[in-house]
C-alpha positions in Angstrom: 64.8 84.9 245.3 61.8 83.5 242.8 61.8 85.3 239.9 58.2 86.3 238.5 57.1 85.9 235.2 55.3 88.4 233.6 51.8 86.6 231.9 51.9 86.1 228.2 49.4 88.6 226.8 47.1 87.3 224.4 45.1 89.2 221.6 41.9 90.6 222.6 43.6 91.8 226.3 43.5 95.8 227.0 40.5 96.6 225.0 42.0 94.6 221.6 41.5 92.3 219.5 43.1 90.6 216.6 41.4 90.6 213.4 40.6 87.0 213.3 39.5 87.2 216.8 36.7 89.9 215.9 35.9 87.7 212.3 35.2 85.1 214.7 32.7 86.7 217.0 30.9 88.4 214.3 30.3 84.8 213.1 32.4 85.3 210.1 34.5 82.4 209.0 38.6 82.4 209.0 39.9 83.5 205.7 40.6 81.2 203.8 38.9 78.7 205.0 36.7 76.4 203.1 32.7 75.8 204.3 30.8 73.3 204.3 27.3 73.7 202.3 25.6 74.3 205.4 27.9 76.8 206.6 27.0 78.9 203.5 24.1 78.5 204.2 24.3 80.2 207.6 26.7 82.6 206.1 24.7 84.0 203.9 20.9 83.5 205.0 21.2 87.3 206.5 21.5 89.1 203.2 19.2 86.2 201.3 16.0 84.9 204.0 15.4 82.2 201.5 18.9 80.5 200.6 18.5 76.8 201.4 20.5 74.0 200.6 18.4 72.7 198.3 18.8 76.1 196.4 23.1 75.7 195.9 22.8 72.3 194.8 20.5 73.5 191.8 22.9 75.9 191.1 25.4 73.7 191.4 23.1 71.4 188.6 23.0 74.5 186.5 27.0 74.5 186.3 27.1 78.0 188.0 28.7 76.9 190.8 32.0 74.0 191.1 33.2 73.6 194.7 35.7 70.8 195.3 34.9 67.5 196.7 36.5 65.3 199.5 36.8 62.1 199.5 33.8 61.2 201.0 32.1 63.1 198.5 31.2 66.1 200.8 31.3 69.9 199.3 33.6 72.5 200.2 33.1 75.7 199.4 36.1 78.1 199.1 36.0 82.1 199.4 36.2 82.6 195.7 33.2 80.3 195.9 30.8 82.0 198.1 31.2 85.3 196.3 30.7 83.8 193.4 27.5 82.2 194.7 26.7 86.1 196.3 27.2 87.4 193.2 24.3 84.8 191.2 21.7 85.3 193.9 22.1 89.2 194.1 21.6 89.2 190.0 18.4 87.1 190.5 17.0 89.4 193.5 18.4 92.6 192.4 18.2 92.0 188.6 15.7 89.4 188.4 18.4 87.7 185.4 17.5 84.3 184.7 20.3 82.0 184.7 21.4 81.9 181.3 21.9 85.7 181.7 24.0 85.0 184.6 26.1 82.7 183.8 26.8 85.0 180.5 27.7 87.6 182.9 30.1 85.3 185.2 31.5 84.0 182.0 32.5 87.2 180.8 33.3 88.6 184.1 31.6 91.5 183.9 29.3 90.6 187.0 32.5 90.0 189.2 34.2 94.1 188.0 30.8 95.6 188.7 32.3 97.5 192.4 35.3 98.7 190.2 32.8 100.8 187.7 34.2 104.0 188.4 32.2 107.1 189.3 30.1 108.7 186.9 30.6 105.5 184.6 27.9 103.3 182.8 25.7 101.3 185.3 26.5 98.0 184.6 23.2 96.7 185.4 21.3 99.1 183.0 23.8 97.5 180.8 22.7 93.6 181.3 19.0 94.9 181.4 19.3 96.2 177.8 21.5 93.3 176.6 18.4 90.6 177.9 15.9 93.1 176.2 17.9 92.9 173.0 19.1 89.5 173.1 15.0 88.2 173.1 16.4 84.5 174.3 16.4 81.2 172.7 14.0 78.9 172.7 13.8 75.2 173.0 12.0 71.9 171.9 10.1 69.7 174.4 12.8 67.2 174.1 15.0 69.7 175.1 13.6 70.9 178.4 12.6 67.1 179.1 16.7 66.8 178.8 17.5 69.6 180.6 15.6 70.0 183.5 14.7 66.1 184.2 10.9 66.5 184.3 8.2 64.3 182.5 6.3 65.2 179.6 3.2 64.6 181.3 3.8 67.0 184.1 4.5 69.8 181.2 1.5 69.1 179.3 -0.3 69.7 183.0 1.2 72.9 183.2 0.2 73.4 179.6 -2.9 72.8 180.2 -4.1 75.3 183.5 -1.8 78.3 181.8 1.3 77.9 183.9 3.3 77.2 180.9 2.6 79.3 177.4 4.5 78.0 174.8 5.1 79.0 171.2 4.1 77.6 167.7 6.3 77.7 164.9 6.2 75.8 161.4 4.0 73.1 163.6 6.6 72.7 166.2 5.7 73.2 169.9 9.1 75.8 171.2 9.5 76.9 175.1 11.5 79.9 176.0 13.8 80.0 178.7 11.3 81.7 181.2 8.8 78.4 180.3 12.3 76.3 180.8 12.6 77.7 184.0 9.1 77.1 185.1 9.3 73.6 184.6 12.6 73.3 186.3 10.9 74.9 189.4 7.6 73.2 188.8 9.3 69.3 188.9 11.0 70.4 192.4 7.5 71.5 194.1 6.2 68.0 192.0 8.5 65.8 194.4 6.3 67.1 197.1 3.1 66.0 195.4 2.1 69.9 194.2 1.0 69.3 190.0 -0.2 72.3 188.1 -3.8 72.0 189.4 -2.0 73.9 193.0 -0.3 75.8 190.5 -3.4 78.2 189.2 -3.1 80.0 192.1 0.3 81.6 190.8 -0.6 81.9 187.8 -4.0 83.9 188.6 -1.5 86.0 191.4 1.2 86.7 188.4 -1.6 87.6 185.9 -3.1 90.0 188.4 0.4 91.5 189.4 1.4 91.8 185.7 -2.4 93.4 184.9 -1.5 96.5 187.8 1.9 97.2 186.2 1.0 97.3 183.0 -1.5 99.8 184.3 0.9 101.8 186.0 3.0 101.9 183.4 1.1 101.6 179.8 1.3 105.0 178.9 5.3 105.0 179.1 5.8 101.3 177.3 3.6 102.8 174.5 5.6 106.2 173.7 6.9 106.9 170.6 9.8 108.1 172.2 12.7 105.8 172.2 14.5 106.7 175.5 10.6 107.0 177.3 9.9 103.5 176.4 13.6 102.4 177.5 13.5 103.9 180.8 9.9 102.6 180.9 11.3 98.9 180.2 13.8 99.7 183.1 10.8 100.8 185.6 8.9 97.6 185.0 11.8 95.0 185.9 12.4 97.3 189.0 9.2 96.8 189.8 8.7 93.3 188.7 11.8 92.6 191.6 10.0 94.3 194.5 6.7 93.1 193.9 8.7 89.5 193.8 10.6 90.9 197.8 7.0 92.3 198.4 5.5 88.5 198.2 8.3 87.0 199.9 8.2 89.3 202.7 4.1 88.6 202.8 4.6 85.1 202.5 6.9 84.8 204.9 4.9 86.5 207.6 2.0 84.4 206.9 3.8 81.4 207.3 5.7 82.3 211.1 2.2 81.0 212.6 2.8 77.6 211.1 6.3 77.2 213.5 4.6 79.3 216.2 
């Protein structure tokens, strides 16, 4: 008499499913598992709309980010590196930290330990906001931005020249901050696709404007002779700086669907 076999059950069978099975259909990779840049990209373009490829390899430029290389020179990106790269692009949106800030706060680790702040403790991002207020930021020659961010001195005299760029003058010397550094970085990027500071004056005239209303909204605070007012004051006007910044993306964004409509 044939003997029947009883079928092998697999994961997923009588309503369940195995962890990696449910990681998989939520579109979550294996753990462990090293990505490609693309793949990152996908990952992570839920939580940040404008996260391109373009966007990790200038991190990756700016030393914030080291994923290993194959062979063939591709990157792969392991789990320690994708929450690392989380962690930089929710201090720009949520913080609006420039990079130097950032990589300070990587550096030191504090940026990484922020989820084990226990209850009732410090914020740690009131914390960076007061160290970037106090720390007032460096500033650089021309032949050091031309160094560091690749562009041509003609381009920042353009930008010098319509207001984009506002640099400092000390003891004769021509200095740029790192907001101005920054600028130019970004600037030379939109410059590969023929945009020069002439296209630029919109922004400026649109960052002038927004800066205008919240200095309106909040003058009376910033000008308080009470120490703690004017703090939480400072505080108000970065929040608000970061979701006028979501505000224009969100705007922008809408106005451009029609284009791939």
């Amino acid at each position: 008499m044939e003997q029947k076999l009883a079928p092998v059950r697999r994961s997923g069978e009588n309503g369940r499913e195995s962890a990696e099975a449910l990681r998989e259909r939520a579109g979550a990779p294996p753990v462990g598992k090293s990505l490609t840049i693309g793949a990152v990209c996908k990952q992570l373009e839920r939580e940040f709309p404008d996260i391109s490829i373009s966007k990790i390899r200038y991190l990756e430029d700016q030393k914030l980010l080291s994923p290993r290389r194959t062979p063939g020179g591709y990157r792969l990106y392991s789990p320690g590196d994708v929450s690392r790269l989380r962690t930089i692009l929710r201090l720009q949106r949520d913080e609006f930290l420039p990079l130097r800030v950032i990589r300070q706060e990587l550096a030191a680790g504090r940026a990484d330990s922020d989820a084990g702040v226990p209850s009732g403790g410090p914020d740690p991002r009131t914390l960076r906001r007061t160290r970037v207020a106090d720390q007032g930021g460096a500033l650089y020659t021309l032949a050091d931005v031309l160094d560091d961010t690749g562009a041509e001195a003609k381009l920042v005299r353009e930008l010098e020249e319509y207001g984009v760029v506002k640099p400092e003058k000390r003891d004769g010397e021509v200095l740029y901050d790192d907001t101005s550094r920054e600028i130019i970085r970004a600037v030379k990027e939109l410059a590969r696709f023929g945009v020069g500071g002439r296209n630029l004056r919109v922004f400026r005239t649109s960052a002038d404007r927004e800066a205008a209303l919240l200095e309106q909204i909040l003058a009376p605070a910033l000008r308080s002779r009470n120490p703690e007012r004017r703090k939480e004051a400072v505080e108000a006007l970065e929040n608000l700086a970061a979701t006028v910044s979501h505000l224009k993306y969100l705007l922008l964004a809408r106005d451009l669907r029609k284009f791939t409509q």
